[in-house]
TIMI-468686 format. One record per residue (C-alpha): residue number from 1; y, z, x. Coordinates in steps of 0.1 Angstrom, whole numbers. Layout:
<pts>
pt num=NUM	c2=Y	c3=Z	c1=X .
...
</pts>
This chain:
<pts>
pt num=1	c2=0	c3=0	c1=0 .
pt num=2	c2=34	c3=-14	c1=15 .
pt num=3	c2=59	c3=-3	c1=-9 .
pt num=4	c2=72	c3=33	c1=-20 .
pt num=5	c2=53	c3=44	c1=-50 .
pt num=6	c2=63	c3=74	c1=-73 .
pt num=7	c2=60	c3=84	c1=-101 .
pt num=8	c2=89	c3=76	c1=-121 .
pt num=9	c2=80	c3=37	c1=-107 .
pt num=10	c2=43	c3=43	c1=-121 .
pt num=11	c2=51	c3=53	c1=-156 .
pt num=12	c2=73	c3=26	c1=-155 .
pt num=13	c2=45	c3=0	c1=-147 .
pt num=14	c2=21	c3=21	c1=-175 .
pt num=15	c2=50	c3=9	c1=-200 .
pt num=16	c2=60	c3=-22	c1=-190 .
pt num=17	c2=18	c3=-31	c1=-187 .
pt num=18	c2=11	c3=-18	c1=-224 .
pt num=19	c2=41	c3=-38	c1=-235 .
pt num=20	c2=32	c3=-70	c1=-220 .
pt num=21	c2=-4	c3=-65	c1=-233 .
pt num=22	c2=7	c3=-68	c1=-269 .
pt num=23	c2=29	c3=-99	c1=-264 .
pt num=24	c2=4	c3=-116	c1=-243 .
pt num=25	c2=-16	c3=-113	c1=-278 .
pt num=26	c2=13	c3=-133	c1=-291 .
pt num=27	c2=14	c3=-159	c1=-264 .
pt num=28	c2=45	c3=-143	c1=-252 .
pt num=29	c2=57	c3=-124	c1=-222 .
pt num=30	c2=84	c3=-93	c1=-219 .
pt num=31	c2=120	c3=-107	c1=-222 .
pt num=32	c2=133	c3=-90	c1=-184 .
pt num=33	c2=162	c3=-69	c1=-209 .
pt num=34	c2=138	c3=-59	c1=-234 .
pt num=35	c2=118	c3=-50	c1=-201 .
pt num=36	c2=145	c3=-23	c1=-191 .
pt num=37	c2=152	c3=-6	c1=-229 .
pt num=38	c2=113	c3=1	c1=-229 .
pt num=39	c2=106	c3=15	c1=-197 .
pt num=40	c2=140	c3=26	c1=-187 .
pt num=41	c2=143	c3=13	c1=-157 .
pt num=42	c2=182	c3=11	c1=-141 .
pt num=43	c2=183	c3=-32	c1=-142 .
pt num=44	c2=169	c3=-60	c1=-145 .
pt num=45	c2=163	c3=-63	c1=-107 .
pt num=46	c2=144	c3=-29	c1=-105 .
pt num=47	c2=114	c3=-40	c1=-130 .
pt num=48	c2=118	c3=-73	c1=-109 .
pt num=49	c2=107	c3=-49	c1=-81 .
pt num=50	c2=85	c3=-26	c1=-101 .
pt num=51	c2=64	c3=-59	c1=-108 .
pt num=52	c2=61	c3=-65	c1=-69 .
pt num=53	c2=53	c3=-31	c1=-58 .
pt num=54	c2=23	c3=-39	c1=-80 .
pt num=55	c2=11	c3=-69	c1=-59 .
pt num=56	c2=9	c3=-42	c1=-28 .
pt num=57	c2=-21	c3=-24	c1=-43 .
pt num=58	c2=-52	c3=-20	c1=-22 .
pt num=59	c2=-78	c3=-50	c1=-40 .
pt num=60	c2=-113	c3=-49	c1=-26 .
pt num=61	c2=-110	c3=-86	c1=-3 .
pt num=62	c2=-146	c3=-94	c1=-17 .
pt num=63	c2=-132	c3=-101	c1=-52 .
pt num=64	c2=-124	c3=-132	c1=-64 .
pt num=65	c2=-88	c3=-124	c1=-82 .
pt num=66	c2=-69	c3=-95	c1=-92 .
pt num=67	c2=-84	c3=-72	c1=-121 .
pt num=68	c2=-41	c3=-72	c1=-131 .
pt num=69	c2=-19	c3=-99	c1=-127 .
pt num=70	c2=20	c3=-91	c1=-136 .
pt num=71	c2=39	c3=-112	c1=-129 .
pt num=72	c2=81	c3=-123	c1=-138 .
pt num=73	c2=82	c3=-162	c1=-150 .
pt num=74	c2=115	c3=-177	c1=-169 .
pt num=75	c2=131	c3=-144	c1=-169 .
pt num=76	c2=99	c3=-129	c1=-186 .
pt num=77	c2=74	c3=-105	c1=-178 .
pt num=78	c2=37	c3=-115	c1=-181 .
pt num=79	c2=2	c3=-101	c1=-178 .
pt num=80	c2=-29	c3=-116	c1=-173 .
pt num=81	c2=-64	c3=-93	c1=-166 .
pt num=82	c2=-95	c3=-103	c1=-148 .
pt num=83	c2=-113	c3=-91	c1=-175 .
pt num=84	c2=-107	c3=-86	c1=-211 .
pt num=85	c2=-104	c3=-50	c1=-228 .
pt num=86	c2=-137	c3=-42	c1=-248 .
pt num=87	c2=-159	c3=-63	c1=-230 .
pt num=88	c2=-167	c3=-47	c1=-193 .
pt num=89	c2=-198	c3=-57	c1=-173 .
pt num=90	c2=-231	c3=-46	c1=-169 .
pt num=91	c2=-242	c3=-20	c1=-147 .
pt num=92	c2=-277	c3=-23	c1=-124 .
pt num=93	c2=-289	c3=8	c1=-122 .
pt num=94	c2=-279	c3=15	c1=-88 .
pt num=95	c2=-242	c3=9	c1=-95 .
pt num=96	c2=-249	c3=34	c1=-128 .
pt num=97	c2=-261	c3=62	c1=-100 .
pt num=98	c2=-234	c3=54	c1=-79 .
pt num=99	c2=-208	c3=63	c1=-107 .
pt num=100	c2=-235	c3=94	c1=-119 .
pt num=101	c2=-231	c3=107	c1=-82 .
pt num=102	c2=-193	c3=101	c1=-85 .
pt num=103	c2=-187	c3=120	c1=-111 .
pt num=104	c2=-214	c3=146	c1=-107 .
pt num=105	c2=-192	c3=173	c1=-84 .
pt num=106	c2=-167	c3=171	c1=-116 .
pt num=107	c2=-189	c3=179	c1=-141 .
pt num=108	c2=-186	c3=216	c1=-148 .
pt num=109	c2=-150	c3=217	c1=-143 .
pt num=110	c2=-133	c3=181	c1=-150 .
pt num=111	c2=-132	c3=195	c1=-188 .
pt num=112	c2=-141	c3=173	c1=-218 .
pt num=113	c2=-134	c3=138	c1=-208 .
pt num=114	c2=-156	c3=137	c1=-175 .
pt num=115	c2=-188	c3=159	c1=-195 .
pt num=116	c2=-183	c3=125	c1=-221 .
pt num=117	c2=-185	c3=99	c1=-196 .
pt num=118	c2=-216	c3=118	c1=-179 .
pt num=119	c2=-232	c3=119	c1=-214 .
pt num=120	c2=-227	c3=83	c1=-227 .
pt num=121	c2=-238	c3=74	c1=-186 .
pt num=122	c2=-272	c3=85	c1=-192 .
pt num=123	c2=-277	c3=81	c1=-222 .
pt num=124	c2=-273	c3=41	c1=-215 .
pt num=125	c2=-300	c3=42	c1=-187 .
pt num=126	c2=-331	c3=33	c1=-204 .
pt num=127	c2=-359	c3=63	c1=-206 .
pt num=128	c2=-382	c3=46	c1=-185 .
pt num=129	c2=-355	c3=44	c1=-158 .
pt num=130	c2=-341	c3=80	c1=-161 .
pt num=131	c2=-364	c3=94	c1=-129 .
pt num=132	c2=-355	c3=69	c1=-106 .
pt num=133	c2=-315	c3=68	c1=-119 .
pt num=134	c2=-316	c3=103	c1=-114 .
pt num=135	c2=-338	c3=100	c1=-80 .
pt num=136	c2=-309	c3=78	c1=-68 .
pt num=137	c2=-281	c3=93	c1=-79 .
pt num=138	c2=-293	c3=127	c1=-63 .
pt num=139	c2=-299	c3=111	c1=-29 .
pt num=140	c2=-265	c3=94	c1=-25 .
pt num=141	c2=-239	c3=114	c1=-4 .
pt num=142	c2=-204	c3=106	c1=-9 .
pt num=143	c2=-188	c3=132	c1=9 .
pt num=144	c2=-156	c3=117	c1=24 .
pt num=145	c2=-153	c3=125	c1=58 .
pt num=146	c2=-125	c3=141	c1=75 .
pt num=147	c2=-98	c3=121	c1=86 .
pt num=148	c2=-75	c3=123	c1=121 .
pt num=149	c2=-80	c3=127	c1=150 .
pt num=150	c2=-90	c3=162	c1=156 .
pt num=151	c2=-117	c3=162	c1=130 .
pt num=152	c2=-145	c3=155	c1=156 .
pt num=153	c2=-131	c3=179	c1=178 .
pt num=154	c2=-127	c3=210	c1=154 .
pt num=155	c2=-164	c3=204	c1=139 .
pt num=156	c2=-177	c3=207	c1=173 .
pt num=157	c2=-160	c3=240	c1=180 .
pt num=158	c2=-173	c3=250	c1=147 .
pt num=159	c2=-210	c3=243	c1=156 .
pt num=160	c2=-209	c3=255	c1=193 .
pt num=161	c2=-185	c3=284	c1=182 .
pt num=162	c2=-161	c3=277	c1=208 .
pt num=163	c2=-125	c3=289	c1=206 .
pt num=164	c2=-98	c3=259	c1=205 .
pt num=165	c2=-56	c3=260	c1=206 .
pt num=166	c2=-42	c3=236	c1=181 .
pt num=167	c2=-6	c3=226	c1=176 .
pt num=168	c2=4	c3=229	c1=142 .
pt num=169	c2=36	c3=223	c1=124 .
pt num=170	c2=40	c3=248	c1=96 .
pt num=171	c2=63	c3=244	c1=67 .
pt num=172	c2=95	c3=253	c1=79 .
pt num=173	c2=90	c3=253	c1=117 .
pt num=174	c2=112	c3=235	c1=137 .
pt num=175	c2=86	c3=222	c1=161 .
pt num=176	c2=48	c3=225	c1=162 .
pt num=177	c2=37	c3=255	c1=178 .
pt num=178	c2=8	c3=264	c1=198 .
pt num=179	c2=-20	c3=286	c1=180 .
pt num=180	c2=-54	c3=303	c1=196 .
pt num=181	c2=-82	c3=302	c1=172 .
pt num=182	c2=-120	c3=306	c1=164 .
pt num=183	c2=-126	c3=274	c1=138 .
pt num=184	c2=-147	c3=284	c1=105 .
pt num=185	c2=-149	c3=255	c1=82 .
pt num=186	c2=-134	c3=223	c1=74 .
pt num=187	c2=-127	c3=216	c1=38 .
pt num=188	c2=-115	c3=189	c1=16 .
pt num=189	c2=-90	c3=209	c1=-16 .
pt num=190	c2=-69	c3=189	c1=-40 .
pt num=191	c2=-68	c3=159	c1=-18 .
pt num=192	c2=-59	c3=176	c1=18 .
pt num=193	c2=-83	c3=186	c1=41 .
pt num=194	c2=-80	c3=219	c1=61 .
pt num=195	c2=-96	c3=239	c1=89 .
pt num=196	c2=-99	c3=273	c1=83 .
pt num=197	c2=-100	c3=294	c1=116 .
pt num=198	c2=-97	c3=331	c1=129 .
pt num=199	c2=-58	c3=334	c1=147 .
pt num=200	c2=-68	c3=353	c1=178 .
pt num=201	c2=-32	c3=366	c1=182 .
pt num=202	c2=-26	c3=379	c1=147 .
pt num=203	c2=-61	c3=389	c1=139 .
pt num=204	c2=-64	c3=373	c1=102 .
pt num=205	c2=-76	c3=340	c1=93 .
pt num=206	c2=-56	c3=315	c1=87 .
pt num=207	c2=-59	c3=281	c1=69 .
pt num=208	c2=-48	c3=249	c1=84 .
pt num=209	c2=-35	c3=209	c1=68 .
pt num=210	c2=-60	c3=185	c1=93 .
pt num=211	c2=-25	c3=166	c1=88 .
pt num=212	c2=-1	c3=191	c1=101 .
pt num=213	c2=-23	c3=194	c1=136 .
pt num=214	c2=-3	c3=174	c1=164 .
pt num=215	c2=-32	c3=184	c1=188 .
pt num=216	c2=-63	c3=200	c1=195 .
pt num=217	c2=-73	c3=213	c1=228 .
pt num=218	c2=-110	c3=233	c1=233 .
pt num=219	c2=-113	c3=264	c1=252 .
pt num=220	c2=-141	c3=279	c1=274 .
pt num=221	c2=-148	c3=311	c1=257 .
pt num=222	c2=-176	c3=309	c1=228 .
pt num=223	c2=-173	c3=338	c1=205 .
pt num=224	c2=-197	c3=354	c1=182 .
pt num=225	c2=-201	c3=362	c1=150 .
pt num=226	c2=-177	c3=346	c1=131 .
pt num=227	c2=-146	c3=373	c1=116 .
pt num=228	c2=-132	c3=372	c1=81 .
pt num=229	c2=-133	c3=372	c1=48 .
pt num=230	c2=-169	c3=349	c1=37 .
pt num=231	c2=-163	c3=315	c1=34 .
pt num=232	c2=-177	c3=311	c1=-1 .
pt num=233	c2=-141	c3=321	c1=-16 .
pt num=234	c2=-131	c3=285	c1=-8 .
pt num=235	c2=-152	c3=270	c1=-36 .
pt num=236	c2=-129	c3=284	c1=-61 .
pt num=237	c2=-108	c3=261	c1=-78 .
pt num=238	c2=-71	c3=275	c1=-59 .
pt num=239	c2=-66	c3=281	c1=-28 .
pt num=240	c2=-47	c3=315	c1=-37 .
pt num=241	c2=-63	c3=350	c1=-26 .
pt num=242	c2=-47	c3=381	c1=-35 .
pt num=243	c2=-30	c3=403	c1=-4 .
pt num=244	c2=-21	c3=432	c1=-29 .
pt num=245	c2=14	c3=427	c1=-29 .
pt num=246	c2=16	c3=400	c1=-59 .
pt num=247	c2=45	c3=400	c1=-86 .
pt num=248	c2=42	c3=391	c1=-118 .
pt num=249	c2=70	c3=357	c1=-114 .
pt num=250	c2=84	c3=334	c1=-143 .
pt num=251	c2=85	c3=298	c1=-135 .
pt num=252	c2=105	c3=278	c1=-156 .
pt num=253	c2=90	c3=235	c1=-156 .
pt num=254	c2=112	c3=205	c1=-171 .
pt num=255	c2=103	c3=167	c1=-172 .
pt num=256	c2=66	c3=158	c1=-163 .
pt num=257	c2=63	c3=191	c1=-147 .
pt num=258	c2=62	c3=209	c1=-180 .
pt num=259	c2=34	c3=185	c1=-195 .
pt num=260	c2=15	c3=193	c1=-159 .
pt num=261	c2=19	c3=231	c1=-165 .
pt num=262	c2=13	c3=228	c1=-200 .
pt num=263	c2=-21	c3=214	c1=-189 .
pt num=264	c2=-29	c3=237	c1=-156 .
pt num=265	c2=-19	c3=270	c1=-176 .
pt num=266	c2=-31	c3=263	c1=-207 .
pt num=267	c2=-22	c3=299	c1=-229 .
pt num=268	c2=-1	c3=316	c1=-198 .
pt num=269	c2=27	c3=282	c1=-207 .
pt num=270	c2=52	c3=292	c1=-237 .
pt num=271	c2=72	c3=259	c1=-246 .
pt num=272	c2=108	c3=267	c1=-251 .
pt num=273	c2=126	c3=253	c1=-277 .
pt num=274	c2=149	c3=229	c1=-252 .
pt num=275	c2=117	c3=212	c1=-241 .
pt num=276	c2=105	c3=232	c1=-213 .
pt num=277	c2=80	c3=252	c1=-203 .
pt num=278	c2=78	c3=288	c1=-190 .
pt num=279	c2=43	c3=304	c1=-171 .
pt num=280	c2=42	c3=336	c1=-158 .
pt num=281	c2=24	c3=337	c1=-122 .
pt num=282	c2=9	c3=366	c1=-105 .
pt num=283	c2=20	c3=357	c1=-69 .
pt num=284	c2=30	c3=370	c1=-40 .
pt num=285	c2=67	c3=360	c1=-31 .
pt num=286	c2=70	c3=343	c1=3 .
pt num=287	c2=60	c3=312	c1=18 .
pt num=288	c2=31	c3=301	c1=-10 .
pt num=289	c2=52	c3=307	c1=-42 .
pt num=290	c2=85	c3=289	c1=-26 .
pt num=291	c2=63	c3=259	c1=-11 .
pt num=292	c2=47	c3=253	c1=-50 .
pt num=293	c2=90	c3=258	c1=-60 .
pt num=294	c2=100	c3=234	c1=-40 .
pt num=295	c2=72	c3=206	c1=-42 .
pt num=296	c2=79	c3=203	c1=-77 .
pt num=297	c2=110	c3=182	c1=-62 .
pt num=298	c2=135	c3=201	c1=-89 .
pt num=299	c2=116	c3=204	c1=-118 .
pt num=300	c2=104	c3=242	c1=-117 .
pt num=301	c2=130	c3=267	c1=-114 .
pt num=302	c2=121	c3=306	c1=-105 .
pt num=303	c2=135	c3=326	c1=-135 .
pt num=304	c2=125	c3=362	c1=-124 .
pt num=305	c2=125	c3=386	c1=-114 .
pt num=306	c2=163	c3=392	c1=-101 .
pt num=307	c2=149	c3=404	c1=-64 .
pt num=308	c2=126	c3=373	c1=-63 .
pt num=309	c2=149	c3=344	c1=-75 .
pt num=310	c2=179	c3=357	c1=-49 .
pt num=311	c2=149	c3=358	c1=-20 .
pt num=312	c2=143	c3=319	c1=-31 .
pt num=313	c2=182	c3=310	c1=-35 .
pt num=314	c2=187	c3=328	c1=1 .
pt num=315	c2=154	c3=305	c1=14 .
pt num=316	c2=170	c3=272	c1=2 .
pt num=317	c2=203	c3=282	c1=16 .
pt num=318	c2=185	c3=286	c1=49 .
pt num=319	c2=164	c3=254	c1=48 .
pt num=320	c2=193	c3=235	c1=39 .
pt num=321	c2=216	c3=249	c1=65 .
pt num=322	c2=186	c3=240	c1=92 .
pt num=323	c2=180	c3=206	c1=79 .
pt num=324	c2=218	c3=193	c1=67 .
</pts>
């Protein structure tokens, strides 16, 4: 992917695709005005560029054209797909056990929508062909592997217990800094992968981003067994572990934030009557709380309490002073 992709430009394409969808029906494309009152873009040349950002998707090479072609022709906005809604392909039952291993690590928790899909997906393998879908689908591993650099080099420090220093830039540091540790695990959360690891200095284990490490460099000493909390915690579905000094914190989301919360927090969100959307945390304030704050990009505000919200105004005072 070539070109800047957000989210505001996404739900722009999700409009602009659905709306060119019912005209090609007609015969007809999106007139490049009506094109900006639907998906409320800023002109006319900004769906013109919405419409090539979508030409810089990844497409596997082997196929033989795009499964979505939109395109701008005569001051109009067409669509054109590979295949037509209603009528998908076939699967052999190795593709079928490819998607069944897929979606298999999402079962229990992807909610109502994946537990369907799982459902309808056996259910359309022929009885006779259950035991060796299921014999298939059971031996596939689709772990994704690690990426970087350093991935090779921190699982084997994990497997010979060997004690590394890694450089590691921290939210808010103005320079990687150099850490001793004893490597635990690597893990893949949420789309990030992350090494967690015993900091020799500070005695407490620490967890860090594979893409935050500028470098790793292995020691000679090998230590024992390994210290800290048991590894098992990180299977949870969050990341956060109580310390004993939480706060019970009001967040306040607006925009696509809110519908996000109303989703994560299910009966902790209360919509308020202006449209947004208030969930009360139990957090501890520091570091964790201001980095989910501010990576909402202004669309969660800290409400309370008083002590809390003047810590947060007095840490985006300071990382605006260090990076204006």
């Amino acid at each position: 992917m070539t070109v800047a992709y957000g989210l505001a430009r996404a739900r722009r394409l999700l409009l602009l695709l659905a709306a060119a969808a019912r005209a090609a029906r007609r015969g007809a494309g999106v007139p490049l005005a009506r094109a900006v009152e639907l998906t409320g873009a800023r002109s006319e040349k900004q769906v013109t560029e919405d419409v090539a950002a979508l030409s810089s998707l990844w497409v596997e090479p082997s196929a033989s054209e795009d499964v979505v072609d939109l395109y701008v022709e005569d001051g109009q906005v067409f669509v054109t797909y590979a295949l037509a809604f209603g009528s998908p392909p076939a699967f052999s039952l190795a593709e079928g056990a490819v998607l069944h291993a897929v979606l298999a690590p999402f079962e229990r928790d992807g909610g109502r929508a994946v537990k369907e899909v799982v459902r309808k997906l056996r259910r359309a393998v022929p009885e006779v062909l259950r035991p060796e879908a299921d014999r298939l689908a059971h031996g596939l591993d689709l772990a994704v592997a690690p990426p970087g650099p350093w991935a090779g080099v921190l699982q084997g420090a994990i497997d010979r217990r060997g004690e590394v220093v890694v450089e590691y830039g921290a939210v808010g540091d103005e320079a990687p800094r150099r850490r001793t540790v004893e490597p635990r695990l690597l893990f893949l959360r949420d789309g990030h992968w992350y090494l967690a690891a015993w900091n020799v200095e500070r005695g407490a284990e620490h967890l860090f981003r594979l893409d935050r490490i500028a470098s790793v460099e292995p020691g000679t000493r090998v230590f024992g067994e390994h210290k800290g909390p048991p590894v098992s915690r990180y299977g949870r579905r969050n990341l956060y572990f109580e310390s004993g000094a939480e706060r019970e914190v009001a967040v306040r989301f607006r925009g696509v934030a809110a519908a996000l919360a109303r989703q994560r927090h299910g009966s902790r969100a209360r919509a308020e009557g202006d449209g947004t959307t208030t969930v009360a945390m139990r957090l501890t304030p520091g570091n964790y709380l201001f980095g989910v704050l501010l990576g909402y990009g202004g669309e969660a505000t800290l409400t309370g309490p008083p002590d809390v919200v003047e810590s947060f105004r007095a840490r985006v005072a300071e990382l605006a002073a260090r990076y204006a």
